[in-house]
Short mmCIF file of the C-alpha atoms (twelve columns), coordinates in Angstrom:
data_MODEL
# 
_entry.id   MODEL 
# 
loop_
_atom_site.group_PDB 
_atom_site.id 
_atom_site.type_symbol 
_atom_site.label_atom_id 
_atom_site.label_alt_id 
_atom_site.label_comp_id 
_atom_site.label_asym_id 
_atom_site.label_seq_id 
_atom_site.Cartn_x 
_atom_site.Cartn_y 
_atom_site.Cartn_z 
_atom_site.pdbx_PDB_model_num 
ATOM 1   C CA . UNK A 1   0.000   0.000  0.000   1 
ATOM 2   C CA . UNK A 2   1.472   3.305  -0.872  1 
ATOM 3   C CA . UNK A 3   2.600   5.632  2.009   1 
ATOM 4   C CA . UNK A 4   2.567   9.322  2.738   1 
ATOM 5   C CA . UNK A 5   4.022   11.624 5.157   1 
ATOM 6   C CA . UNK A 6   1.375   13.025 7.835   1 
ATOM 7   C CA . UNK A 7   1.843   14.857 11.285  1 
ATOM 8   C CA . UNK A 8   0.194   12.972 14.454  1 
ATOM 9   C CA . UNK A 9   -0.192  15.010 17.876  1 
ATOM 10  C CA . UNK A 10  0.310   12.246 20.057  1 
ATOM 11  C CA . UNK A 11  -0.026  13.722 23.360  1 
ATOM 12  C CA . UNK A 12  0.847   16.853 24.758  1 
ATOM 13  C CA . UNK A 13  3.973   18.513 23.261  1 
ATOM 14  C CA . UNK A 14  4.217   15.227 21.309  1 
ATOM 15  C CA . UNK A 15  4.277   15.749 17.416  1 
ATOM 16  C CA . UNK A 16  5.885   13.439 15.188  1 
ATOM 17  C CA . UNK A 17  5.803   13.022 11.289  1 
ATOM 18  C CA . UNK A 18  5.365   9.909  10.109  1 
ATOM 19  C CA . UNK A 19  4.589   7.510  7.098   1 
ATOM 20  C CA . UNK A 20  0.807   6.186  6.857   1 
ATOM 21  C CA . UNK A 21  -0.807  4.618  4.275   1 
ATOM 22  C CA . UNK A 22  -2.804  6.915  1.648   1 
ATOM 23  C CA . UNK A 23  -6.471  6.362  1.931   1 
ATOM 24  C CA . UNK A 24  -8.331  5.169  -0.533  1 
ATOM 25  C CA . UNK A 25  -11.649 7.541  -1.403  1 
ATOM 26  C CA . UNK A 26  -15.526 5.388  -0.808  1 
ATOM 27  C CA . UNK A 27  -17.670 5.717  -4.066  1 
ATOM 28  C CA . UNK A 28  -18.615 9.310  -2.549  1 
ATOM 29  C CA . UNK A 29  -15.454 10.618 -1.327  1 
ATOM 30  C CA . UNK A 30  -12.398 12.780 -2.988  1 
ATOM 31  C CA . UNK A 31  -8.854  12.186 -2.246  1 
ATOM 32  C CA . UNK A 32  -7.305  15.484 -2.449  1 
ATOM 33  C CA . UNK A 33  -3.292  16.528 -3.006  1 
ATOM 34  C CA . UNK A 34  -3.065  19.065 0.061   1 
ATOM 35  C CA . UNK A 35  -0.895  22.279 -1.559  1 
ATOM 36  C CA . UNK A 36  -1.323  24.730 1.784   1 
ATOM 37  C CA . UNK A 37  -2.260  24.125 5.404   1 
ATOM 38  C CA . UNK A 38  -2.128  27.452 7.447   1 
ATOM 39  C CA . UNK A 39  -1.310  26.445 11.182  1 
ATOM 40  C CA . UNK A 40  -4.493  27.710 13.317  1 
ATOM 41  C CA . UNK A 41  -4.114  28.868 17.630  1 
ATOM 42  C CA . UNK A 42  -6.208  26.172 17.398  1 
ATOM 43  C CA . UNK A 43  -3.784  23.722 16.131  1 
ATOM 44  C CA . UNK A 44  -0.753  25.354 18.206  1 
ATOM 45  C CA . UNK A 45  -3.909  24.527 21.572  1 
ATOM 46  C CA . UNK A 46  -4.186  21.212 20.573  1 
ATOM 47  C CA . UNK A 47  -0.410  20.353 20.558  1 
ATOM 48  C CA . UNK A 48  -0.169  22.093 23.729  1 
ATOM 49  C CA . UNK A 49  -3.188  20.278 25.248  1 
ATOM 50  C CA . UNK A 50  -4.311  23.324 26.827  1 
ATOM 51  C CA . UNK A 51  -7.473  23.563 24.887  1 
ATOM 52  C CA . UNK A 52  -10.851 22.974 26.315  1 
ATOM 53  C CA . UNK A 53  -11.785 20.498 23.797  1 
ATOM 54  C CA . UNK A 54  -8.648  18.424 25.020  1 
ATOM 55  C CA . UNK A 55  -9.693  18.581 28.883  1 
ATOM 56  C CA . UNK A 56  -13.010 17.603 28.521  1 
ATOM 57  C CA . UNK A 57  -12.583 14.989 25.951  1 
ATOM 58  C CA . UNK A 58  -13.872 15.598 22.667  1 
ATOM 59  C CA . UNK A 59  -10.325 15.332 21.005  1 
ATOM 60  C CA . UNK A 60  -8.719  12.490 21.947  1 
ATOM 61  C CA . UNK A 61  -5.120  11.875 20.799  1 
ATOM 62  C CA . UNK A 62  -3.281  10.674 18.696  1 
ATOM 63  C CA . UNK A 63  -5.017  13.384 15.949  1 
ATOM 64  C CA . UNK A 64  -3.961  14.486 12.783  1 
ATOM 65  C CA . UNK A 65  -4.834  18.179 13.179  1 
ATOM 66  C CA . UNK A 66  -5.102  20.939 10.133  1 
ATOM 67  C CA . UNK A 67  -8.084  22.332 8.896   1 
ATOM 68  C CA . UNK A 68  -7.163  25.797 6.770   1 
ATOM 69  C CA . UNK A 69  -6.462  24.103 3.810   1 
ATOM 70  C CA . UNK A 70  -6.299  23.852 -0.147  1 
ATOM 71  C CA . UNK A 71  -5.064  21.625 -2.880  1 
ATOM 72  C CA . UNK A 72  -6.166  19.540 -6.119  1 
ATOM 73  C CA . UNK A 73  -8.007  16.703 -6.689  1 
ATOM 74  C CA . UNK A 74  -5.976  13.543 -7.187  1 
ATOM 75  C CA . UNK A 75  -8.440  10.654 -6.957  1 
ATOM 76  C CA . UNK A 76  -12.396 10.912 -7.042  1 
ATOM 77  C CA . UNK A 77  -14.701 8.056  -5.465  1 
ATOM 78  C CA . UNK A 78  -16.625 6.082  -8.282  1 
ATOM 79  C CA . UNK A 79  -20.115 8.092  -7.637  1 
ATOM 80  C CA . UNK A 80  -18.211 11.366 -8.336  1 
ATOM 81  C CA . UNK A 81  -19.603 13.668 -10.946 1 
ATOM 82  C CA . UNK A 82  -18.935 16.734 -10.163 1 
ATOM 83  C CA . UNK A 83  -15.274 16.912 -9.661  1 
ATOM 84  C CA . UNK A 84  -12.127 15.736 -12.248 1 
ATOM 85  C CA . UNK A 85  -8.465  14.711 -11.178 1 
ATOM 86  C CA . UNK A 86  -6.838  18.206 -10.988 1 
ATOM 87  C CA . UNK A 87  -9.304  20.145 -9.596  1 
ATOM 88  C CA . UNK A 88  -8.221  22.986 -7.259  1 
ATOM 89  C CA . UNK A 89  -10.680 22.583 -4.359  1 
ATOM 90  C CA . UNK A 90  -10.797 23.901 -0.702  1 
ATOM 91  C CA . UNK A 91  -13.904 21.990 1.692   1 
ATOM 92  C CA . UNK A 92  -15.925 22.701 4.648   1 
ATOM 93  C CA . UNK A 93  -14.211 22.051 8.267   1 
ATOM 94  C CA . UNK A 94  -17.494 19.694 9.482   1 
ATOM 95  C CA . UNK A 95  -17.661 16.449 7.612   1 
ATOM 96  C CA . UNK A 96  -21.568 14.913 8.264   1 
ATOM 97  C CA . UNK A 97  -22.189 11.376 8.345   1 
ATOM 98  C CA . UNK A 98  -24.354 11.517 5.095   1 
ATOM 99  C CA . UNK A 99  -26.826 9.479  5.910   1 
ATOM 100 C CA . UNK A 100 -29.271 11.027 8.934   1 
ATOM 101 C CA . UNK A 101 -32.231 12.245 8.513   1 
ATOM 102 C CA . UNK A 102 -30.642 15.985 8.642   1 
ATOM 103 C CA . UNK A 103 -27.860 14.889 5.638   1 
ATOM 104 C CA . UNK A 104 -30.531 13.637 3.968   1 
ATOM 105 C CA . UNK A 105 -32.130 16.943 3.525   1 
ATOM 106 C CA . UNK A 106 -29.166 18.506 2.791   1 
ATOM 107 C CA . UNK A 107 -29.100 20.234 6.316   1 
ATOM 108 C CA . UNK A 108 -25.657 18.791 6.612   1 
ATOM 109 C CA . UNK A 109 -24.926 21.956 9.931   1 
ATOM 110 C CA . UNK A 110 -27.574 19.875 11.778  1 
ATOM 111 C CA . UNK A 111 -26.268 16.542 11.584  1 
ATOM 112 C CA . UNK A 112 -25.818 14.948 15.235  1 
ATOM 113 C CA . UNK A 113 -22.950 12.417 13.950  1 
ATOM 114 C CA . UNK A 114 -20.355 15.479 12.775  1 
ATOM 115 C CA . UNK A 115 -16.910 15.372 13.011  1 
ATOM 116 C CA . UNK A 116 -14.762 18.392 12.836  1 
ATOM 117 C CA . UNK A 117 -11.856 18.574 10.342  1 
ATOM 118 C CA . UNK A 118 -8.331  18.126 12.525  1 
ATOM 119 C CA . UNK A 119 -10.395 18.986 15.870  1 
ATOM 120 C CA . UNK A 120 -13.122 17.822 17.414  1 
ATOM 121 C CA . UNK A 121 -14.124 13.972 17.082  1 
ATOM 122 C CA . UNK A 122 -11.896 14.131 14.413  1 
ATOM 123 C CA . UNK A 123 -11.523 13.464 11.160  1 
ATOM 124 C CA . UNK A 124 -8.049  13.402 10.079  1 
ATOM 125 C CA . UNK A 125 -6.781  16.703 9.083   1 
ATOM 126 C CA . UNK A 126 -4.758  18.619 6.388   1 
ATOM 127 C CA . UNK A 127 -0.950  18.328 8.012   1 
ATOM 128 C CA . UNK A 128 -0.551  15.454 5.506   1 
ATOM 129 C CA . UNK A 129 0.376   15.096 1.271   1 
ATOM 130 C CA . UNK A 130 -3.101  13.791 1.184   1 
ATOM 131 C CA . UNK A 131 -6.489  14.141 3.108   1 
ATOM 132 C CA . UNK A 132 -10.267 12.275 2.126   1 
ATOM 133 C CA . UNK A 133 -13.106 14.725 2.137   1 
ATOM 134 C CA . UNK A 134 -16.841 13.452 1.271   1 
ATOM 135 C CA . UNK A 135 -17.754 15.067 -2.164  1 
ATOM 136 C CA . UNK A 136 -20.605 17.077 -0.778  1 
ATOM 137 C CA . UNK A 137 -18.271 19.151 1.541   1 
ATOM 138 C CA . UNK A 138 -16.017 20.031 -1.555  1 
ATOM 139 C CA . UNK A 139 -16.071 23.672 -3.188  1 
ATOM 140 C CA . UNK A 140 -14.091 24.055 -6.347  1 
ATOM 141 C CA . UNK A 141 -11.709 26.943 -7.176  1 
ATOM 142 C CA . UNK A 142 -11.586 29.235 -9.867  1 
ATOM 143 C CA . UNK A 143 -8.782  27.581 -11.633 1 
ATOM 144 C CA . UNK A 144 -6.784  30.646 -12.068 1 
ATOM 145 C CA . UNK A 145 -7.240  31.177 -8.194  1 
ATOM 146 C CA . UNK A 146 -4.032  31.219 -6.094  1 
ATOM 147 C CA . UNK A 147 -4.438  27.733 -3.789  1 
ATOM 148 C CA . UNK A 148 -1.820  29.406 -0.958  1 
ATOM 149 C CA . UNK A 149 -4.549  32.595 -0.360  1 
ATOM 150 C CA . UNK A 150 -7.675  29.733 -0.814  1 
ATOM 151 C CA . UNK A 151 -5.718  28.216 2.198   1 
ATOM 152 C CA . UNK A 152 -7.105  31.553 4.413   1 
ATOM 153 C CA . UNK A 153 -10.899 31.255 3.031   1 
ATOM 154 C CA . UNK A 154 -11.401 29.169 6.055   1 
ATOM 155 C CA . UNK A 155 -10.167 31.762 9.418   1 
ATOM 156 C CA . UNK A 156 -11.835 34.220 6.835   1 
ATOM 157 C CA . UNK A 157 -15.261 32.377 6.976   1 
ATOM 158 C CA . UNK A 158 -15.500 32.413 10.868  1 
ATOM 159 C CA . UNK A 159 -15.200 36.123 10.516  1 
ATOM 160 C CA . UNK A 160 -17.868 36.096 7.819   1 
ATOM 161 C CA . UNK A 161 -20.612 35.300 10.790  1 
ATOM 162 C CA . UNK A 162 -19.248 38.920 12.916  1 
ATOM 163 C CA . UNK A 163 -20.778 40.967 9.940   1 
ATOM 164 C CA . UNK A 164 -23.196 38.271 8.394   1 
ATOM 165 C CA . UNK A 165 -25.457 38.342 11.383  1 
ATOM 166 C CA . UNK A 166 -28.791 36.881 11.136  1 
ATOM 167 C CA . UNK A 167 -31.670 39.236 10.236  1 
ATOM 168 C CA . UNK A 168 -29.045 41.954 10.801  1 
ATOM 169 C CA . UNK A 169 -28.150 44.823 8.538   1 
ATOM 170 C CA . UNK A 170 -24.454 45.450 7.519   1 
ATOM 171 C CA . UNK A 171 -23.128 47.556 9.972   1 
ATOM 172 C CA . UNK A 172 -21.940 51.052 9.277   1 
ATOM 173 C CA . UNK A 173 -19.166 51.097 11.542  1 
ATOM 174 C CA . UNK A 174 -16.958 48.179 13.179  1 
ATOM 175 C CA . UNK A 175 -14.370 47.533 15.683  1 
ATOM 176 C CA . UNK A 176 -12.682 44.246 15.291  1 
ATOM 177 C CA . UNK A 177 -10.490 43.090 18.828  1 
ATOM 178 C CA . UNK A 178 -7.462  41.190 18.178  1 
ATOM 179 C CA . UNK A 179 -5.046  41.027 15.171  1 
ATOM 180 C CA . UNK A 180 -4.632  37.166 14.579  1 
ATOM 181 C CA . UNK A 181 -5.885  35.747 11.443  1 
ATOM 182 C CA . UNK A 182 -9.654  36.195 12.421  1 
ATOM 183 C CA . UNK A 183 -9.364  39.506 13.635  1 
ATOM 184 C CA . UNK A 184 -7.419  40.358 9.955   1 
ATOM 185 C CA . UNK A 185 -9.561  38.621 8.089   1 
ATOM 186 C CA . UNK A 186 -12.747 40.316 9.613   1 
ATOM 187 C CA . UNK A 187 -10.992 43.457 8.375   1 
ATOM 188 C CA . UNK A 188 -10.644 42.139 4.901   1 
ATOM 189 C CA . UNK A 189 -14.498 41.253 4.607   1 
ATOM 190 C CA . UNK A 190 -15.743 44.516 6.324   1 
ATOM 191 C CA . UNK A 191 -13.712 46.361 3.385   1 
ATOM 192 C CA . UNK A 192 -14.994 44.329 0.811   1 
ATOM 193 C CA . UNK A 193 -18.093 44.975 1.858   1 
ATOM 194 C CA . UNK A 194 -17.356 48.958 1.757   1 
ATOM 195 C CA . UNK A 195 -17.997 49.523 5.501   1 
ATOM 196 C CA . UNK A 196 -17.537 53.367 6.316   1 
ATOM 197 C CA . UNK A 197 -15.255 53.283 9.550   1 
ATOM 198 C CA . UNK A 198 -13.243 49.866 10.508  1 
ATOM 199 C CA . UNK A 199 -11.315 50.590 13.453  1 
ATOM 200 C CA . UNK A 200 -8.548  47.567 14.472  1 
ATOM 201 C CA . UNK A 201 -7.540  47.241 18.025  1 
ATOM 202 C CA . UNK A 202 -4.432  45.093 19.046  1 
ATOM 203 C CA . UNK A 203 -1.176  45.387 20.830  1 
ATOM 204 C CA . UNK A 204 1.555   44.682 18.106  1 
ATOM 205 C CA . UNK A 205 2.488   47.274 16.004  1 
ATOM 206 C CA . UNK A 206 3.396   45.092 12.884  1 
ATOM 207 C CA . UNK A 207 -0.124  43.775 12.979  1 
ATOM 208 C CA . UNK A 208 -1.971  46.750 13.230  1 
ATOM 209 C CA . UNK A 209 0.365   47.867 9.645   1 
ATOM 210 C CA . UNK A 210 -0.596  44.557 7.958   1 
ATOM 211 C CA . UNK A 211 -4.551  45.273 9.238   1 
ATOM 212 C CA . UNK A 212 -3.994  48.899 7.567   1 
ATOM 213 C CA . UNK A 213 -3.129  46.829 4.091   1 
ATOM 214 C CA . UNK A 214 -6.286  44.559 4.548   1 
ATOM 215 C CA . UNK A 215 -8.631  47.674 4.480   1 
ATOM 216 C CA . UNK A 216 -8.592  49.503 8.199   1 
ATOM 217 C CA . UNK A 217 -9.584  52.673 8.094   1 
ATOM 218 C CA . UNK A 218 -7.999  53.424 11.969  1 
ATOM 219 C CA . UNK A 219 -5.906  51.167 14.147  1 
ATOM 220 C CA . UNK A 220 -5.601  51.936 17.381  1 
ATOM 221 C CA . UNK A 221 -2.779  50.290 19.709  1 
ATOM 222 C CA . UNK A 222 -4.194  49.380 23.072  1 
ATOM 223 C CA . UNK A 223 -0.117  48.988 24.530  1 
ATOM 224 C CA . UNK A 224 0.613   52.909 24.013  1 
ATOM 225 C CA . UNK A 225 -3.223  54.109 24.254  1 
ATOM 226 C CA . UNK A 226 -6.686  53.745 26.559  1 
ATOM 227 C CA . UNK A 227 -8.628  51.988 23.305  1 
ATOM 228 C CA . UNK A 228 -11.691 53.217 24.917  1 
ATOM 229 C CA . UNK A 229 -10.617 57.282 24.142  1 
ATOM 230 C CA . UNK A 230 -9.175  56.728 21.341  1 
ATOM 231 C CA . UNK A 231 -12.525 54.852 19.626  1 
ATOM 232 C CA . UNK A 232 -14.683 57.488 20.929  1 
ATOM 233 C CA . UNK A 233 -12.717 59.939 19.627  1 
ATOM 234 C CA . UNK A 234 -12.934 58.826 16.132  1 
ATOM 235 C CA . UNK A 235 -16.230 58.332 16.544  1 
ATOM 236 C CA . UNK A 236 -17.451 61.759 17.649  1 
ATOM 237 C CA . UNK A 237 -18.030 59.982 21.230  1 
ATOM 238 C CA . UNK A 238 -20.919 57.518 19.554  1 
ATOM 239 C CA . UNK A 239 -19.169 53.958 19.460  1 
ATOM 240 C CA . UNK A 240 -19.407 52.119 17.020  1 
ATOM 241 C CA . UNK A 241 -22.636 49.392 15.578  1 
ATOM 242 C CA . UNK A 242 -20.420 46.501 16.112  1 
ATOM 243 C CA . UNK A 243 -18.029 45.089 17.613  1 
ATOM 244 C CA . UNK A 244 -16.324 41.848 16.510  1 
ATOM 245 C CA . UNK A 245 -14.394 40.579 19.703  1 
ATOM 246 C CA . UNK A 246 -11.392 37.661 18.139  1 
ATOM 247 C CA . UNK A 247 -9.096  37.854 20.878  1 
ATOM 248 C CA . UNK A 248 -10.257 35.243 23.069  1 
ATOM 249 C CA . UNK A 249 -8.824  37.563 25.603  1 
ATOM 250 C CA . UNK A 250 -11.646 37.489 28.325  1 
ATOM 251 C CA . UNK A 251 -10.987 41.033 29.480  1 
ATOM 252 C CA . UNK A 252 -12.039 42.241 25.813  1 
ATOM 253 C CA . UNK A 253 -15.473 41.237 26.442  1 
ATOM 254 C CA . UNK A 254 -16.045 44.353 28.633  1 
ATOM 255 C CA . UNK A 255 -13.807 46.401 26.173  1 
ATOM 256 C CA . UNK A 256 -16.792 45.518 23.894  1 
ATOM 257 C CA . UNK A 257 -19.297 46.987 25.828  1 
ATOM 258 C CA . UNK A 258 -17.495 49.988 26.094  1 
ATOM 259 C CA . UNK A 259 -16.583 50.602 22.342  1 
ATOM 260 C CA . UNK A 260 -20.428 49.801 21.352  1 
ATOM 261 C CA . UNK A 261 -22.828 52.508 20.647  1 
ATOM 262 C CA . UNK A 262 -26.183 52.219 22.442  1 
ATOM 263 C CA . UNK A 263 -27.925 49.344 20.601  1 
ATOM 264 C CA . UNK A 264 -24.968 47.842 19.602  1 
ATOM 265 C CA . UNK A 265 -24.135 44.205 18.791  1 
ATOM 266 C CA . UNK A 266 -21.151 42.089 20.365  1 
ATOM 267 C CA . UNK A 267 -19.622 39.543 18.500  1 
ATOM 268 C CA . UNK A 268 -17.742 36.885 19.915  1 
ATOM 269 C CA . UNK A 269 -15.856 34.997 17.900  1 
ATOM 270 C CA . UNK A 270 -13.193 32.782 19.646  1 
ATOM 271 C CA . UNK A 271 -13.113 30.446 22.623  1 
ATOM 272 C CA . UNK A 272 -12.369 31.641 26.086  1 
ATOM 273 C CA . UNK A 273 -11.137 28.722 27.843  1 
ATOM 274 C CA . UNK A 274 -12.283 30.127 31.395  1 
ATOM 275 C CA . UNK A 275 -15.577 31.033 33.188  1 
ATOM 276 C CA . UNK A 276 -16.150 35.141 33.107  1 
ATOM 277 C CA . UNK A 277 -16.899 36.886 36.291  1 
ATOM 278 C CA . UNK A 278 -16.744 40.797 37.119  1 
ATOM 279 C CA . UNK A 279 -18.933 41.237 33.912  1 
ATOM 280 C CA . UNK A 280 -20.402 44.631 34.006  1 
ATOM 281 C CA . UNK A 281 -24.055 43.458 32.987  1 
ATOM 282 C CA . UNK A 282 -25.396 46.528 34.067  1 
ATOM 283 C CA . UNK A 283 -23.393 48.456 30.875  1 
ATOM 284 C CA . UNK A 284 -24.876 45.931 28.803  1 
ATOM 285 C CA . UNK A 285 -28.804 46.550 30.007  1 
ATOM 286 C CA . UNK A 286 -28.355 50.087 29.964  1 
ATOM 287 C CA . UNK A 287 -27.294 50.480 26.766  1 
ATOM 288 C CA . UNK A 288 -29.222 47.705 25.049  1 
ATOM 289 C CA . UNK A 289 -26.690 45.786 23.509  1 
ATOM 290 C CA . UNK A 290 -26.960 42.310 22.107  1 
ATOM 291 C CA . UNK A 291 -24.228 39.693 22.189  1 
ATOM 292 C CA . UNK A 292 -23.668 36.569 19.805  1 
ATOM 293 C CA . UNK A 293 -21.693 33.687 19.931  1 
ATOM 294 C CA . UNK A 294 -20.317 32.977 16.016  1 
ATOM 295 C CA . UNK A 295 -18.760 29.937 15.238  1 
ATOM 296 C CA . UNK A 296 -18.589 28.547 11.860  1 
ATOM 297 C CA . UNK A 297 -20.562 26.730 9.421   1 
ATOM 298 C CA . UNK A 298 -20.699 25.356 6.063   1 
ATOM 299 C CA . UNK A 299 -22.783 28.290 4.853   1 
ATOM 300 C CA . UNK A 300 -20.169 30.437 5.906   1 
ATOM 301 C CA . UNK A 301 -17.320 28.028 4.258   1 
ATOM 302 C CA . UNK A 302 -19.704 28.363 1.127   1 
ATOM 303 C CA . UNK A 303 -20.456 31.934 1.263   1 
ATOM 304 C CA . UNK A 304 -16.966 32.778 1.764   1 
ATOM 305 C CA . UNK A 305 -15.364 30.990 -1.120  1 
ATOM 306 C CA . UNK A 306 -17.671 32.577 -3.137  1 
ATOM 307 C CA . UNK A 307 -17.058 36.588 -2.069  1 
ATOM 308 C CA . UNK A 308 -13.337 35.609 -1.669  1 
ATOM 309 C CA . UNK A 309 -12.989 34.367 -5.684  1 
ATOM 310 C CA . UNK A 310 -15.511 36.946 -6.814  1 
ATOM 311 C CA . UNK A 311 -13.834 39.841 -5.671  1 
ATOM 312 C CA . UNK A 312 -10.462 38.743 -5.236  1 
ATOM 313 C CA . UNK A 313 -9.705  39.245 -1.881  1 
ATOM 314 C CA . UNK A 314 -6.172  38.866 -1.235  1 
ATOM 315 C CA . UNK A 315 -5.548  37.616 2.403   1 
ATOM 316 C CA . UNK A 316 -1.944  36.683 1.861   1 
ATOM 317 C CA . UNK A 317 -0.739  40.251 3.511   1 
ATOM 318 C CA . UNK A 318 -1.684  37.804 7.318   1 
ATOM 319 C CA . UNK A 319 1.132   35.203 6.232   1 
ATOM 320 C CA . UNK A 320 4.342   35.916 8.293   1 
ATOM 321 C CA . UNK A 321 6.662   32.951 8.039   1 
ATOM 322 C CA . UNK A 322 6.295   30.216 5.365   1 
ATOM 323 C CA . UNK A 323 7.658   26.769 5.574   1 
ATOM 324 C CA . UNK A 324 8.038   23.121 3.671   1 
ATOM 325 C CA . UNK A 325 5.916   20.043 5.831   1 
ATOM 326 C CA . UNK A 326 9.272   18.582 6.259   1 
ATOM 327 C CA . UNK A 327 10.212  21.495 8.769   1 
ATOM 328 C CA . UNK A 328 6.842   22.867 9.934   1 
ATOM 329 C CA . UNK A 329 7.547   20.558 13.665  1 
ATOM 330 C CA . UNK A 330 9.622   23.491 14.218  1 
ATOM 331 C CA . UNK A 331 6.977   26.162 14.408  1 
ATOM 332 C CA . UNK A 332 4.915   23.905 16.800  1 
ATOM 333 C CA . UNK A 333 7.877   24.088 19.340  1 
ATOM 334 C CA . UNK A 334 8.623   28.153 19.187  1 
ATOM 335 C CA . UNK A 335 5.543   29.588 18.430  1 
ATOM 336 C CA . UNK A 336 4.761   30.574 21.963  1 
ATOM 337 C CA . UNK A 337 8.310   32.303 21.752  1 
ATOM 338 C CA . UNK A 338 7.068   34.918 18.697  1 
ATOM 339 C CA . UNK A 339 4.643   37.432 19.113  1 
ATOM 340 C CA . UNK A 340 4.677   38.886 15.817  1 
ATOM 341 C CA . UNK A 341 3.211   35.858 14.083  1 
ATOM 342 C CA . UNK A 342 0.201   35.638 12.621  1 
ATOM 343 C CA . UNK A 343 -0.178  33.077 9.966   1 
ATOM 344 C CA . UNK A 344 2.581   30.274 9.103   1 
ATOM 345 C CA . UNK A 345 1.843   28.600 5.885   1 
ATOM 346 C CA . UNK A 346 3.107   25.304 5.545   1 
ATOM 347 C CA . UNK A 347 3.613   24.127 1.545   1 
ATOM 348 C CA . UNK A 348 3.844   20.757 0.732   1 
ATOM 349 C CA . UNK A 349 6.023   19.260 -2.279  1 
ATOM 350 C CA . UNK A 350 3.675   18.596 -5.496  1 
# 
């Protein structure tokens, strides 16, 4: 049986490459050449084990994490129609059974027998030179599309749901909390969808520049200034409609009440790890904010290929370090150790 090379978390601080057999695609599935894999907090949590998911059980090692991926299609399943060897494809990051009532209808969000692409009750992620995704959870590329920035249409699509809020207008005016991939790419989307006033708040300064290229129209650097002035000073002392909170800094929750105008809508778009007390739920009555929890979906996935390829969003600007598979074990060990990362791409030969 042929081999391939694929990373395994095996436990805590415990990564190793090694050779496992290539899988061969069911009548439905598509085996696909992985090109990119960005390497997610998520990712970096799960090596660590000091992820939530990890402590209470729903990812269980060994796993092959990975899920911000892209590549072409090198084998499809014999009920594949839709999809040719060579395809440039990118997929959804929830894989459905198929075959509940909820897949059945084509509600594929819904189905109770998920499993999350790298993460939770996994199914074996992109850190490998090839990774089996059912058909229906496939989106082809425009095949003059650049596979390395179709590698960020996933982080983008989890910022998609901050300004693609249910029965909620666009906002005019944004504040986006944290400068990692999801905070960047929320800056992208609000400028592609020609939002007035997109302020970026984070602590590195080399972020904040690279949030300026994605579209910011302010940046404001919480290290060297009270956020809260500065926003309301932009603002004519308003706030702003919305506030897209990517941190998963737990103190920036109450940073969002403050930077909202009255009416205003918190986003929260990240996990927290920890319990929140000291919440100032008073601020939050008086003004009449709302607050949302936004994780993603394959609508979003969907959506965001789409808007990303249409318009030609370049997210690349977020990619700090690149590196080959072979040496990507590397980044696992020092990332704690550099604060001016934001997205390592890992490329894999072809």
């Amino acid at each position: 049986m042929a081999s391939m090379k694929a990373l395994i978390i095996e436990g805590p601080r415990q990564a190793v490459i090694r050779d496992v057999p290539i899988p061969i695609p069911k009548a439905d599935e598509i085996l696909v050449k992985v090109h990119y894999s960005g390497i997610c907090g998520t990712d970096l949590a799960i090596y660590s084990g000091e992820i939530s998911f990890v402590k209470d059980g729903r990812i269980r090692y060994p796993v092959r994490i990975g899920h911000e991926w892209s590549g072409v299609v090198a084998q499809v399943g014999s009920q594949v129609t839709d999809f040719a060897v060579g395809d440039p494809v990118i997929s959804d990051n929830g894989i459905s059974c198929g075959v509940c009532p909820a897949c059945r209808e084509g509600r594929y969000d819904d189905c109770p027998n998920s499993r999350s692409v790298g993460t939770i009750n996994c199914w074996d992620g992109s850190f490998a030179e090839y990774m089996l995704v059912p058909a229906r959870h496939i989106y082809k590329l425009p095949a003059d599309m650049d596979l390395e920035n179709a590698a960020l249409i996933e982080p983008f699509s989890i910022a998609y749901g901050g300004i693609f809020q249910d029965s909620l207008p666009i906002p005019d005016s944004v504040a986006i909390i944290g400068t990692g991939a999801i905070g960047l790419s929320a800056v992208a989307l609000a400028k592609s969808q020609d939002i007035p006033r997109i302020i970026l708040v984070g602590r590195t300064e080399s972020k904040l520049q690279v949030g300026m290229r994605l579209g910011a129209t302010h940046c404001i650097n919480s290290r060297t200034e009270d956020p809260v002035a500065a926003l309301l000073k932009i603002t004519g002392g308003s706030g702003v409609a919305r506030v897209l909170e990517t941190s998963g800094n737990i103190d920036s929750i109450p940073l969002g009440f403050d930077l909202l105008r009255q009416r205003g809508v918190l986003c929260l778009i990240g996990f927290y790890e920890q319990t929140l007390n000291n919440l100032p739920i008073d601020q939050y009555v008086a003004k009449g904010l709302h607050m949302v929890g936004v994780m993603g979906s394959i609508a979003a996935i969907s959506n965001s290929h789409r808007l990303v390829s249409g318009r030609r969003i370049d997210l690349t600007p977020m990619i700090t370090q690149r590196v080959p598979f072979a040496e990507c074990l590397q980044v696992f060990q020092t990332a704690e150790q550099d604060r001016h990362r934001i997205k390592v791409m890992v490329h894999f030969p072809v």
